[in-house]
mmCIF file as gemmi writes it, N, C-alpha and C atoms, coordinates in Angstrom:
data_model
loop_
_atom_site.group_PDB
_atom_site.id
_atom_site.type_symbol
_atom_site.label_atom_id
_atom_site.label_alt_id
_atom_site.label_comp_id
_atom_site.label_asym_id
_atom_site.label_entity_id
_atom_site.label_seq_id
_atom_site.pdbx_PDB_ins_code
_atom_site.Cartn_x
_atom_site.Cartn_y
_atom_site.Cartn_z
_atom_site.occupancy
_atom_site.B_iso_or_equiv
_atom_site.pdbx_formal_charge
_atom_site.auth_seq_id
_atom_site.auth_asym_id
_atom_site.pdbx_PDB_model_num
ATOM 1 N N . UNK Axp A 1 ? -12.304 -11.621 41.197 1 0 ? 1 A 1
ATOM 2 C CA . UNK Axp A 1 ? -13.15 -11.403 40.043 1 0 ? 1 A 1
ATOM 3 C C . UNK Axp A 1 ? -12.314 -10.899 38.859 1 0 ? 1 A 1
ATOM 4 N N . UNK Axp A 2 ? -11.149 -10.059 39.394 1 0 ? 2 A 1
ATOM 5 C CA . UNK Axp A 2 ? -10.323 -9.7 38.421 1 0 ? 2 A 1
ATOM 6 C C . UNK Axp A 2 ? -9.593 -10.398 37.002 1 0 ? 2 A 1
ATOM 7 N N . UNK Axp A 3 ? -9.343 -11.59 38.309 1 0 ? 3 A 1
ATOM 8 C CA . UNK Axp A 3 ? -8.807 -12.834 37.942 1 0 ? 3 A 1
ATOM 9 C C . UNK Axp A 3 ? -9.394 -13.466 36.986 1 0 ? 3 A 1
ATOM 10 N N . UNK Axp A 4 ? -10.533 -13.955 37.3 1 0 ? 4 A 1
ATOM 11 C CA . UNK Axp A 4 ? -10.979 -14.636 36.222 1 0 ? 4 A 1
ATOM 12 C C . UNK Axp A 4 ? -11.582 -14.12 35.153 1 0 ? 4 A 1
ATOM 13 N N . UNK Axp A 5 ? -11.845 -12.737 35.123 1 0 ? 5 A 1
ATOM 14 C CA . UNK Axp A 5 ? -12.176 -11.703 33.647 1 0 ? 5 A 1
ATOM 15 C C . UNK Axp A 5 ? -10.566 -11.968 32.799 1 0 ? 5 A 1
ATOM 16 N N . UNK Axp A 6 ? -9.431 -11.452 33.474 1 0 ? 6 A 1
ATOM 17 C CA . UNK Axp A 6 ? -8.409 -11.66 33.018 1 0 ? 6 A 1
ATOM 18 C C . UNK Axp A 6 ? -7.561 -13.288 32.286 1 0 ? 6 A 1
ATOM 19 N N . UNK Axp A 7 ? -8.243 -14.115 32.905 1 0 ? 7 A 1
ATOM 20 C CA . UNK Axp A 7 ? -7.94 -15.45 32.586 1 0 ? 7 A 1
ATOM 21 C C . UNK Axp A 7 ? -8.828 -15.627 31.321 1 0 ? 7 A 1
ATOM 22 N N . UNK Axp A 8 ? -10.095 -15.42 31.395 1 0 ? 8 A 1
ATOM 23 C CA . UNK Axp A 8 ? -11.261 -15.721 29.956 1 0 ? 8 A 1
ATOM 24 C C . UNK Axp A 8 ? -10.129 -14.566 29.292 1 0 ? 8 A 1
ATOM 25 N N . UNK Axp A 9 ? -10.257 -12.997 29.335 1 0 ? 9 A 1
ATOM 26 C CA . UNK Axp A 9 ? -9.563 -12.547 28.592 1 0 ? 9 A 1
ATOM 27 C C . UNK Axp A 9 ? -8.498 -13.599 27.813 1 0 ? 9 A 1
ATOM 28 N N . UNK Axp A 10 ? -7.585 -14.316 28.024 1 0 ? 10 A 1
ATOM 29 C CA . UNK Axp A 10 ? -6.794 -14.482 27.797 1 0 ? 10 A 1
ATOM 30 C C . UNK Axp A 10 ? -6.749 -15.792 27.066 1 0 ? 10 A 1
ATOM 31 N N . UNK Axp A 11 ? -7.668 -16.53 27.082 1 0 ? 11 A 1
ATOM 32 C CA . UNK Axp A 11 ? -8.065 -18.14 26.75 1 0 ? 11 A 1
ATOM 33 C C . UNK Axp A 11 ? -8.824 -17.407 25.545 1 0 ? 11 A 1
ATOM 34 N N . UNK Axp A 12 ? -9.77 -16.618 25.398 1 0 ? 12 A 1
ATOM 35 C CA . UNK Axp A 12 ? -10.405 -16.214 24.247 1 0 ? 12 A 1
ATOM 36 C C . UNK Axp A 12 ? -8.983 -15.281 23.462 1 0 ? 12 A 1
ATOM 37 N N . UNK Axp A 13 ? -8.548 -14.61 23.527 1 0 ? 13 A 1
ATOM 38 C CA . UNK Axp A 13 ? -7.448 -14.121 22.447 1 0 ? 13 A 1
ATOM 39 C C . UNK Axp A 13 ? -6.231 -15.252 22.41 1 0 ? 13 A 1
ATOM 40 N N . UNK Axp A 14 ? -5.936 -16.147 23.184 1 0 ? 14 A 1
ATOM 41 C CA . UNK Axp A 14 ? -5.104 -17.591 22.386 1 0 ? 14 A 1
ATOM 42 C C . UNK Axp A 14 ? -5.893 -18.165 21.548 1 0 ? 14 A 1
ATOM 43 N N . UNK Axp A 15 ? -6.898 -18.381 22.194 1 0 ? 15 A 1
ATOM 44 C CA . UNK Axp A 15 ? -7.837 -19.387 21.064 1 0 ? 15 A 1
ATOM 45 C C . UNK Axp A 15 ? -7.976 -18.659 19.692 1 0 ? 15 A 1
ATOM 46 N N . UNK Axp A 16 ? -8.432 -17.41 19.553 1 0 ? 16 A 1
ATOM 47 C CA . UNK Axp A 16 ? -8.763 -16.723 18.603 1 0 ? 16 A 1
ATOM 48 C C . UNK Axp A 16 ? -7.245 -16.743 17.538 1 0 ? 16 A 1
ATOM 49 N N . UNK Axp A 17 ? -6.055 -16.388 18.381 1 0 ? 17 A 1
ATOM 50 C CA . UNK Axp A 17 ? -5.033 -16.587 17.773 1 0 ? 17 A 1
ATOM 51 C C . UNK Axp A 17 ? -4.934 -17.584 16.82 1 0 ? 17 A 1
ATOM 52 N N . UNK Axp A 18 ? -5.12 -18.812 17.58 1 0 ? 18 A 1
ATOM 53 C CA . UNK Axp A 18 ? -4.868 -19.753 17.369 1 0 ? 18 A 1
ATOM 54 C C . UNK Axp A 18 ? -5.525 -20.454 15.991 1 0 ? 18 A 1
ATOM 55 N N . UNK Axp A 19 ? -7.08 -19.801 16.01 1 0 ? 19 A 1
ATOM 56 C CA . UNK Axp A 19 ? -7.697 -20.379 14.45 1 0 ? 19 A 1
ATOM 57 C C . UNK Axp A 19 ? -6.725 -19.083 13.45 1 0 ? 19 A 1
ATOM 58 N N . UNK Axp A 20 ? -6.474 -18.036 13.85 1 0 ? 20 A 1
ATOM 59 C CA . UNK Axp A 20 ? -5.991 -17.21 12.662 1 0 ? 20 A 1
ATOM 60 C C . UNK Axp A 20 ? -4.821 -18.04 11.996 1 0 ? 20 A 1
ATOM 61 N N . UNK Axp A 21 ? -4.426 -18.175 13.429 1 0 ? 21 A 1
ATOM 62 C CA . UNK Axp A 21 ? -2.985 -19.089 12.526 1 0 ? 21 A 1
ATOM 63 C C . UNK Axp A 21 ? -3.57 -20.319 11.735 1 0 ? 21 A 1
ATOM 64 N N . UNK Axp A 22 ? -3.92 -21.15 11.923 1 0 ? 22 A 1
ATOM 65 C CA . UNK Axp A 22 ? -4.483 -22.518 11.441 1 0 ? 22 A 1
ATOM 66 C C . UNK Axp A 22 ? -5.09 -22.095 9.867 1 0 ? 22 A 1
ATOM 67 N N . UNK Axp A 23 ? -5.778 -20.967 9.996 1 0 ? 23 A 1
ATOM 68 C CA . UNK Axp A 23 ? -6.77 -20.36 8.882 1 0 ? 23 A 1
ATOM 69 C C . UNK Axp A 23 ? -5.473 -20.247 7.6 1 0 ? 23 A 1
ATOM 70 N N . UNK Axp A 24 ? -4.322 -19.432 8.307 1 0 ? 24 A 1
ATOM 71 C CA . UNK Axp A 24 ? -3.453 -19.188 7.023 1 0 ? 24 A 1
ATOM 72 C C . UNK Axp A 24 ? -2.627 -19.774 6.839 1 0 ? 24 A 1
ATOM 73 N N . UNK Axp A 25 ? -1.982 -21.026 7.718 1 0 ? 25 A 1
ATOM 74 C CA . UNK Axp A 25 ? -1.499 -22.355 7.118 1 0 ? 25 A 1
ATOM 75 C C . UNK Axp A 25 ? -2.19 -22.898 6.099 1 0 ? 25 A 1
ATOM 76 N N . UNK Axp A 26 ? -3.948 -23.044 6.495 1 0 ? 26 A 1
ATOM 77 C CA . UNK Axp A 26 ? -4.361 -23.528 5.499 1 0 ? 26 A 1
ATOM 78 C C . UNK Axp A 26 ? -4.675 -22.894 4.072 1 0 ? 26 A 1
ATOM 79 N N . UNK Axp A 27 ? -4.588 -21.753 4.29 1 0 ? 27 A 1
ATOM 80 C CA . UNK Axp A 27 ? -4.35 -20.532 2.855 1 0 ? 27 A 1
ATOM 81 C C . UNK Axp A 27 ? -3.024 -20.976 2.352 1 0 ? 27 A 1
ATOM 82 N N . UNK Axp A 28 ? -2.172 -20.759 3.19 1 0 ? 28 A 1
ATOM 83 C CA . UNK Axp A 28 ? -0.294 -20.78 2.941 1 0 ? 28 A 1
ATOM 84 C C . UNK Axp A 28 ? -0.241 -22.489 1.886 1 0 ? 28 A 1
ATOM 85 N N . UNK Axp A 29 ? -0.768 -23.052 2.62 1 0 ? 29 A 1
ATOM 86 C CA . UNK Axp A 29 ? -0.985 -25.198 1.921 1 0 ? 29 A 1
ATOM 87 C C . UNK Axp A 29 ? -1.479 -24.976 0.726 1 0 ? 29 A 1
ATOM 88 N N . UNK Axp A 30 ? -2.775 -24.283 0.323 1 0 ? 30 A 1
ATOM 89 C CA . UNK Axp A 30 ? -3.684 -24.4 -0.77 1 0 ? 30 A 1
ATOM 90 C C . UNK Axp A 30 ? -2.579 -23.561 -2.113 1 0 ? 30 A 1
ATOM 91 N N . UNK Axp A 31 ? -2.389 -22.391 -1.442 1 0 ? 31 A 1
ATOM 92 C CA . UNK Axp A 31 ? -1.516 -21.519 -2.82 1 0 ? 31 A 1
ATOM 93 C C . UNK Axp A 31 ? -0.116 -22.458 -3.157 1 0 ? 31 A 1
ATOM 94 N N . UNK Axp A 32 ? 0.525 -23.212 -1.98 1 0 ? 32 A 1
ATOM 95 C CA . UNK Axp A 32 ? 1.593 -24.279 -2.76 1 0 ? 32 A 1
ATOM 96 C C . UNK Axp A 32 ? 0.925 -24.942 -3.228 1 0 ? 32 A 1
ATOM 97 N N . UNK Axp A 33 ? 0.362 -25.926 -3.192 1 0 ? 33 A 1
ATOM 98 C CA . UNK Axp A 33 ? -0.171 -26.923 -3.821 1 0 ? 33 A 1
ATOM 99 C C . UNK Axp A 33 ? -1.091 -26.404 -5.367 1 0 ? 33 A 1
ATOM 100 N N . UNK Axp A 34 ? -1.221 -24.775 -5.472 1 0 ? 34 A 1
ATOM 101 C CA . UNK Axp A 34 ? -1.513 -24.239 -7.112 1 0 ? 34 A 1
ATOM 102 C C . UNK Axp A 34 ? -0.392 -24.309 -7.639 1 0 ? 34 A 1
ATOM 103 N N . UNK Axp A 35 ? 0.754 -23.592 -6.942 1 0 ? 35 A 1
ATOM 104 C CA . UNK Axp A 35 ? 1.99 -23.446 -7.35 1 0 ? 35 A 1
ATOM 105 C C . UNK Axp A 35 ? 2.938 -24.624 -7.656 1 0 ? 35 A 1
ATOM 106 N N . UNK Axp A 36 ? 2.552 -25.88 -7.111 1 0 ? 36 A 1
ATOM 107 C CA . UNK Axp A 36 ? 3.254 -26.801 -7.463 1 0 ? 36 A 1
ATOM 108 C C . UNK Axp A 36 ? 3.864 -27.002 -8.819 1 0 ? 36 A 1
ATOM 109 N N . UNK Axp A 37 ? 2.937 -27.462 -9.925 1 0 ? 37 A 1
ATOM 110 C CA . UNK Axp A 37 ? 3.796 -27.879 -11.388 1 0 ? 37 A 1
ATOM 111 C C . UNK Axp A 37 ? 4.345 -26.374 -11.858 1 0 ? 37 A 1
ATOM 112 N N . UNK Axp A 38 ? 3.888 -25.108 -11.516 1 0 ? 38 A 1
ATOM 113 C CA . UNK Axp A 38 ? 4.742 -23.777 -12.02 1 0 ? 38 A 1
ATOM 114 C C . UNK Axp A 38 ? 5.94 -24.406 -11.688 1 0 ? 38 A 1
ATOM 115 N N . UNK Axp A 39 ? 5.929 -24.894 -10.299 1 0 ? 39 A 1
ATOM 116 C CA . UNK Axp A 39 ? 7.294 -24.391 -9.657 1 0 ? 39 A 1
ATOM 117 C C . UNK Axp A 39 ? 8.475 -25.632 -10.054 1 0 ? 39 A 1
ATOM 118 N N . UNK Axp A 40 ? 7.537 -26.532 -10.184 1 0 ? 40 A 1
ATOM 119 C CA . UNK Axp A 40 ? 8.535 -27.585 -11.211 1 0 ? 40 A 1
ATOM 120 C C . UNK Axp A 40 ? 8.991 -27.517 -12.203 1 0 ? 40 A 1
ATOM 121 N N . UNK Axp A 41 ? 8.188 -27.049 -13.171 1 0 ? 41 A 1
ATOM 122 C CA . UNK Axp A 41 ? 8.235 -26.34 -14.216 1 0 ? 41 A 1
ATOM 123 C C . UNK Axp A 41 ? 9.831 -25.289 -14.232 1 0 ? 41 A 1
ATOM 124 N N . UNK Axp A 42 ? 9.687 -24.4 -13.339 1 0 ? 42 A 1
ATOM 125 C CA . UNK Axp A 42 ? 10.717 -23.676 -13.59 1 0 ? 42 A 1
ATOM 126 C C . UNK Axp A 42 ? 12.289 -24.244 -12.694 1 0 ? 42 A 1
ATOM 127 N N . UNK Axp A 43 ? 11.943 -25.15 -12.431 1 0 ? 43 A 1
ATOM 128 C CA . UNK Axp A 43 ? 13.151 -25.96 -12.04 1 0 ? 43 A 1
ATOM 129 C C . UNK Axp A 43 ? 13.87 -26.726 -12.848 1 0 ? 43 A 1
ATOM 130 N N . UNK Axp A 44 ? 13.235 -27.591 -13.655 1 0 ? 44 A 1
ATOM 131 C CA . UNK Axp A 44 ? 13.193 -27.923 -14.677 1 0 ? 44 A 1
ATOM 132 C C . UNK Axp A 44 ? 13.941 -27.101 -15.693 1 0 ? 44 A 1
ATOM 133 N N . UNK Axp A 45 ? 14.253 -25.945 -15.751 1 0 ? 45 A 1
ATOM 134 C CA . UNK Axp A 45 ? 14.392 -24.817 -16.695 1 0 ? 45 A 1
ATOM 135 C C . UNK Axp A 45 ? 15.568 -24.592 -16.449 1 0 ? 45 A 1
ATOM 136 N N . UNK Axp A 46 ? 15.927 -24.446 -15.056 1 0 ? 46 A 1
ATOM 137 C CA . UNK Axp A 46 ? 17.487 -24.507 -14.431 1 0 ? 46 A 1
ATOM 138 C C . UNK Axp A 46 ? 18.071 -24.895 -15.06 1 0 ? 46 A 1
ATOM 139 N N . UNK Axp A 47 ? 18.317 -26.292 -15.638 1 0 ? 47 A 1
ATOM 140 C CA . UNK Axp A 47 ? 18.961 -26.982 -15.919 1 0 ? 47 A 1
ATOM 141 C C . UNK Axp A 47 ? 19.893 -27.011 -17.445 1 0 ? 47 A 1
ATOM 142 N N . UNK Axp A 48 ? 18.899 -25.84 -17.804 1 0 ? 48 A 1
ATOM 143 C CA . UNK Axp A 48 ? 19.607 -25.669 -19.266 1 0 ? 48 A 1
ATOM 144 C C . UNK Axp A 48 ? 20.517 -24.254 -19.145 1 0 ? 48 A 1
ATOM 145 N N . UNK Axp A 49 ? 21.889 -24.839 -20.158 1 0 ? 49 A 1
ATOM 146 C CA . UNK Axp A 49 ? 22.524 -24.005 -20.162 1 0 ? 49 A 1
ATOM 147 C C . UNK Axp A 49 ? 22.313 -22.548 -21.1 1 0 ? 49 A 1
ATOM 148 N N . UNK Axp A 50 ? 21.631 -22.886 -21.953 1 0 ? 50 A 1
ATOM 149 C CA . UNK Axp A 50 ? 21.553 -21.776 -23.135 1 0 ? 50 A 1
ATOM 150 C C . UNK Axp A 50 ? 20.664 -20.574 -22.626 1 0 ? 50 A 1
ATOM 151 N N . UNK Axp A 51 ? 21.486 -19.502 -22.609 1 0 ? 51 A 1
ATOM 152 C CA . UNK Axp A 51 ? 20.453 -18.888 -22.263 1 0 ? 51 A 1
ATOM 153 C C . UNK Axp A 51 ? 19.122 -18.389 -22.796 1 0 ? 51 A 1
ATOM 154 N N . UNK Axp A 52 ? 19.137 -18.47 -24.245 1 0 ? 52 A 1
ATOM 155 C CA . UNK Axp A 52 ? 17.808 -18.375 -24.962 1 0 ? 52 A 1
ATOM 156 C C . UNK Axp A 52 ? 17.158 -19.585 -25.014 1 0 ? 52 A 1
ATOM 157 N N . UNK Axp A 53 ? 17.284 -20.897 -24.536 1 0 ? 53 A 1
ATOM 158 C CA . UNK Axp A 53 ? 16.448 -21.719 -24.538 1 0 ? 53 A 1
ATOM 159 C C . UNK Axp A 53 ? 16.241 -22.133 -22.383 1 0 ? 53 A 1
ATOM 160 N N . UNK Axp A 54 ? 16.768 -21.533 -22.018 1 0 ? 54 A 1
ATOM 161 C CA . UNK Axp A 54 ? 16.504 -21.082 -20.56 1 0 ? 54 A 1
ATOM 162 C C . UNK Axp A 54 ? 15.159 -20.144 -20.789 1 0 ? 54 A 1
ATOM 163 N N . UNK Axp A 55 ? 15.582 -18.907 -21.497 1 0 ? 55 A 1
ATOM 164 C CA . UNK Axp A 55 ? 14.263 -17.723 -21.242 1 0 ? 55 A 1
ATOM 165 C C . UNK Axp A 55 ? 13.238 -18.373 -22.137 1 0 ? 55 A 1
ATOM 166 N N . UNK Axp A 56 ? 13.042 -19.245 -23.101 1 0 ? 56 A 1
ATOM 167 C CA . UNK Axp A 56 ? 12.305 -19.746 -23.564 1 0 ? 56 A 1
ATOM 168 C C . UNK Axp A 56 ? 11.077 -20.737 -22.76 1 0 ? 56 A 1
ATOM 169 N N . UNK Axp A 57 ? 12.292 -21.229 -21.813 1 0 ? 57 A 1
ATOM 170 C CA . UNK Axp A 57 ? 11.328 -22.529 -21.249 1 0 ? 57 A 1
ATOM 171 C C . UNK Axp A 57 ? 10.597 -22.011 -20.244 1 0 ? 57 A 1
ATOM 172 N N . UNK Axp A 58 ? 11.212 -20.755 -19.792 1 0 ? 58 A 1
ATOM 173 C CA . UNK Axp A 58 ? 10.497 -20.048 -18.568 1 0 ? 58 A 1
ATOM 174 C C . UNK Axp A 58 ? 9.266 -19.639 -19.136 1 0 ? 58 A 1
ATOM 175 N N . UNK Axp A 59 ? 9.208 -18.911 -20.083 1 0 ? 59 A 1
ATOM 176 C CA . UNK Axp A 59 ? 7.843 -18.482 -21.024 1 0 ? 59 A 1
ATOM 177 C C . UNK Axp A 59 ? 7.202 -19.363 -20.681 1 0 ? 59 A 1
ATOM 178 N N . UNK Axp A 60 ? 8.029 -20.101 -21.444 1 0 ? 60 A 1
ATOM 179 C CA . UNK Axp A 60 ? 6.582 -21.316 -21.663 1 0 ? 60 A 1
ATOM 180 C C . UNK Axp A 60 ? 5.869 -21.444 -20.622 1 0 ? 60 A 1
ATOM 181 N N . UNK Axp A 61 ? 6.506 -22.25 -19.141 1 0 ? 61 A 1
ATOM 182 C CA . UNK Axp A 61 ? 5.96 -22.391 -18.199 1 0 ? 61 A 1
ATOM 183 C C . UNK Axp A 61 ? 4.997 -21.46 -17.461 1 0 ? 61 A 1
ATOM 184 N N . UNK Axp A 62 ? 5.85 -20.171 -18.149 1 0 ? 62 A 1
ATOM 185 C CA . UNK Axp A 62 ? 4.704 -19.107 -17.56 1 0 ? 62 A 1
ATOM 186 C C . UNK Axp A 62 ? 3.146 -19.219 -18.139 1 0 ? 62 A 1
ATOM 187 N N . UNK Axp A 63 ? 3.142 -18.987 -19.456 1 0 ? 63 A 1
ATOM 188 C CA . UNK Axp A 63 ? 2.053 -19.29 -20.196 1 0 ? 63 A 1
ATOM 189 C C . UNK Axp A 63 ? 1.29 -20.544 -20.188 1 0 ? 63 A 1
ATOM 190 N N . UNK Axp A 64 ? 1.942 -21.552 -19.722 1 0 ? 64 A 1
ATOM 191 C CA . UNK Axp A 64 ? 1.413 -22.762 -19.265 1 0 ? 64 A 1
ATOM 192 C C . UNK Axp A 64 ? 0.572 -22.824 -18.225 1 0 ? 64 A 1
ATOM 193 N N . UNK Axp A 65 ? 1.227 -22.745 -16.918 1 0 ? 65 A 1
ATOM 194 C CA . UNK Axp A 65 ? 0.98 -22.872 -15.731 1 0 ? 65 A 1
ATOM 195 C C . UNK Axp A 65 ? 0.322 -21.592 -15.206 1 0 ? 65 A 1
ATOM 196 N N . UNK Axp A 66 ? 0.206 -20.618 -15.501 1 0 ? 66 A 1
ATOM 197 C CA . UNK Axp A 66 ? -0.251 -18.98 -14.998 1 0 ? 66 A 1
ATOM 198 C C . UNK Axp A 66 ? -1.207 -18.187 -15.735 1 0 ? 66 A 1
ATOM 199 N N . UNK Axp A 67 ? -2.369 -19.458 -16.3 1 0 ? 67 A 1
ATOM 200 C CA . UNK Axp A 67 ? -3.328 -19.264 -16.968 1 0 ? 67 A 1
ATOM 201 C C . UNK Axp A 67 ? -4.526 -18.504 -16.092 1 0 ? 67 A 1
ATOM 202 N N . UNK Axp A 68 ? -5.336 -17.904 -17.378 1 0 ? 68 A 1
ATOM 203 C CA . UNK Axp A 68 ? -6.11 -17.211 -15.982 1 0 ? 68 A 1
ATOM 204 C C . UNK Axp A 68 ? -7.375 -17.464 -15.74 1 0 ? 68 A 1
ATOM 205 N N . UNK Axp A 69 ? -8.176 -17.385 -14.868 1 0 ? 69 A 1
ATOM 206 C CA . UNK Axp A 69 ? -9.069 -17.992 -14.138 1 0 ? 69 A 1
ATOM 207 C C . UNK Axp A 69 ? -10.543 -17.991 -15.503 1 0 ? 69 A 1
ATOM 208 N N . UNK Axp A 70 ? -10.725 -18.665 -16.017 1 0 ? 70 A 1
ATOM 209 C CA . UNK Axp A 70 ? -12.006 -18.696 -16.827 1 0 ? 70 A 1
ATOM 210 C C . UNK Axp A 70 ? -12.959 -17.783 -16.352 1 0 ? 70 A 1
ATOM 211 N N . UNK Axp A 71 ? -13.43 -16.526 -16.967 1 0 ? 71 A 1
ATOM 212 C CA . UNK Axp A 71 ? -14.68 -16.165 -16.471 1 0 ? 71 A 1
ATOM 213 C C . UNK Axp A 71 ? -16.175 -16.246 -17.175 1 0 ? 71 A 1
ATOM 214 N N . UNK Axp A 72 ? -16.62 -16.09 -16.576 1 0 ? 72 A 1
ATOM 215 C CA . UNK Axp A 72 ? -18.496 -16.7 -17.18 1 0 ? 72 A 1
ATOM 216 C C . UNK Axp A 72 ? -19.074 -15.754 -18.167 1 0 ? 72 A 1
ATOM 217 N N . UNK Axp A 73 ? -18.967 -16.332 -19.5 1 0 ? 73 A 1
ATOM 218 C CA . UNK Axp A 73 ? -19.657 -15.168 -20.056 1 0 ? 73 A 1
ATOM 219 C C . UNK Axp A 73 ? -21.034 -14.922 -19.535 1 0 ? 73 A 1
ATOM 220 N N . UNK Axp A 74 ? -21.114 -13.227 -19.892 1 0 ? 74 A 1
ATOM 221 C CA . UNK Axp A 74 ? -22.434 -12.904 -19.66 1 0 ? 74 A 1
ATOM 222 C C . UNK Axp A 74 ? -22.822 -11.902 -20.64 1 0 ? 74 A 1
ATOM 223 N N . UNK Axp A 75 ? -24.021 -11.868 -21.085 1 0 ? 75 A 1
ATOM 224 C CA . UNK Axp A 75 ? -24.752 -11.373 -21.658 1 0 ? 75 A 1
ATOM 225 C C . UNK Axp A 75 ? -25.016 -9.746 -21.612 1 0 ? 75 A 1
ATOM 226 N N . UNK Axp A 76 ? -23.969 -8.931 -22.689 1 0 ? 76 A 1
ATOM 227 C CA . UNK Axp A 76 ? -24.111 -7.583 -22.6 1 0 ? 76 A 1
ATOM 228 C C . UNK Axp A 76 ? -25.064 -6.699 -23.186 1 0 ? 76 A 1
ATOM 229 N N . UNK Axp A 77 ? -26.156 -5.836 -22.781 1 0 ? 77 A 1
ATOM 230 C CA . UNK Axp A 77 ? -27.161 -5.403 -23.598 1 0 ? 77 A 1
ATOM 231 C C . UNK Axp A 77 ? -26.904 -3.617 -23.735 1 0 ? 77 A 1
């Protein structure tokens, strides 16, 4: 009887494991795929030698790409 409390024990905390992990791959997938054109963006930026038109392009991209989430106006009384 031991046995098989200990076996379910053990099939229920893999399994359980197992969606946690899956859950934050699929978190880990979604935040690259926001990050994508930032991150091109600042690759892109590499490439220049100057350094004031290096810190320039980074701006930019920052201000480009790292916009912030629209919120809903609402009605203040």
């Amino acid at each position: 009887m031991r046995t098989l409390l200990k076996s379910c024990l053990v099939i229920a905390t893999t399994s359980l494991l197992t969606v946690s992990w899956y859950a934050g791959a699929a978190s880990s997938a979604k935040n690259k795929v926001v990050n994508a054109p930032l991150e091109s963006c600042k690759t892109e930026c590499l490439g220049i030698k100057d350094a004031t038109a290096f810190e320039t392009c980074m701006i930019n991209c920052e201000k480009t790409y790292n916009k912030p989430t629209p919120i809903d106006p609402t009605k203040k009384k």
